[in-house]
C-alpha positions in Angstrom: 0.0 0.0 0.0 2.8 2.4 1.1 4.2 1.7 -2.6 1.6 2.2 -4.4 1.0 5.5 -2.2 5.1 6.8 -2.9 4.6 6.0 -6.9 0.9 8.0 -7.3 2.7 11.1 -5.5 5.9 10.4 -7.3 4.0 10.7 -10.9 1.7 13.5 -10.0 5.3 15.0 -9.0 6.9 14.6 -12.0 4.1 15.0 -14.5 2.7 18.4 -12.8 6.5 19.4 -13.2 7.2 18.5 -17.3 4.3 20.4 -17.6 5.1 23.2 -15.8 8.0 23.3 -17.8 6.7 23.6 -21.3 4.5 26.4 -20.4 6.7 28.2 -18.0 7.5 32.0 -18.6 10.9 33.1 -19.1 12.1 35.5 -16.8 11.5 38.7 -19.1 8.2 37.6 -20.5 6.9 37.4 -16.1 8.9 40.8 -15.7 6.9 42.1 -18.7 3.8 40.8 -17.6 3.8 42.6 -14.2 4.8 45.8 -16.0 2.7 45.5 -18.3 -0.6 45.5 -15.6 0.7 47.9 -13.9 0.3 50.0 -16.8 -3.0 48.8 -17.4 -3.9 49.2 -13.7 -3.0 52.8 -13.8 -4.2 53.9 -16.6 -7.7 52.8 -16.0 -7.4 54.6 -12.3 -7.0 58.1 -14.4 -9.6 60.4 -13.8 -9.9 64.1 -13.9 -11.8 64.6 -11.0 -9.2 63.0 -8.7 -7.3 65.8 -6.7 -4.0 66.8 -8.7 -1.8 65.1 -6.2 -3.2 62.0 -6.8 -3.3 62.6 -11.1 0.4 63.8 -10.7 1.2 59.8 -9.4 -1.1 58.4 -11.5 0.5 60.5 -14.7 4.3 59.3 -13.8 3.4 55.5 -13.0 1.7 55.5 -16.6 4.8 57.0 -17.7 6.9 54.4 -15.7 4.7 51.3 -16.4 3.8 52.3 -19.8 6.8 53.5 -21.5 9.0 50.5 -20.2 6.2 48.4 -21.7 5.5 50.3 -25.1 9.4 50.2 -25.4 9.8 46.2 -24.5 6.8 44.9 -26.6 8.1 45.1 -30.4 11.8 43.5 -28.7 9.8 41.2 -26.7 7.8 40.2 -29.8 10.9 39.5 -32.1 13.0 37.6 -30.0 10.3 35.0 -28.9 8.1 35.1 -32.6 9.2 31.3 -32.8 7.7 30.4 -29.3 3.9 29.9 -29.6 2.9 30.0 -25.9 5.0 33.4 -25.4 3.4 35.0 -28.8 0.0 34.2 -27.4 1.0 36.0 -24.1 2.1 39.3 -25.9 -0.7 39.0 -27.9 -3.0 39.9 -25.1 -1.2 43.7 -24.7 -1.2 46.5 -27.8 0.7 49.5 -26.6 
């Protein structure tokens, strides 16, 4: 029983994991991502009623957020236009 116990947990180990692995992000694909809804995020918190303080932040982390993201897209885009699960990830953002 103990056997048979170790070997189910040792394939759902080891199949979860090659999975993982074909649809895992590279580093700079994740680091996009986050950027990239942050930029969303902010930019859909603009609003001209909101006290200038609070535009003034809002106006410099769209500027942050958006401008690294604008700038890494096309790169992004080229470098990975052979990897399907990556292009369907950058598909998701136009900047």
């Amino acid at each position: 029983m103990m056997k048979t116990i170790m070997a189910i947990l040792l394939f759902a180990v080891f199949s979860s994991y090659s999975f993982g692995e074909e649809n895992q992000e590279p580093s700079d694909i994740a680091e996009f991502t986050i950027t990239a809804e942050n930029c969303e995020h902010f930019a859909g918190e603009w609003d001209n009623s909101l006290p200038e303080e609070n535009k003034k932040m809002i106006e410099k982390s769209i500027a942050q957020y958006c401008g690294k993201a604008k700038k890494d897209l096309p790169e992004l885009r080229k470098k990975y236009q052979n990897n399907k699960y990556v292009t369907e990830i950058l598909s998701s953002y136009s900047f």
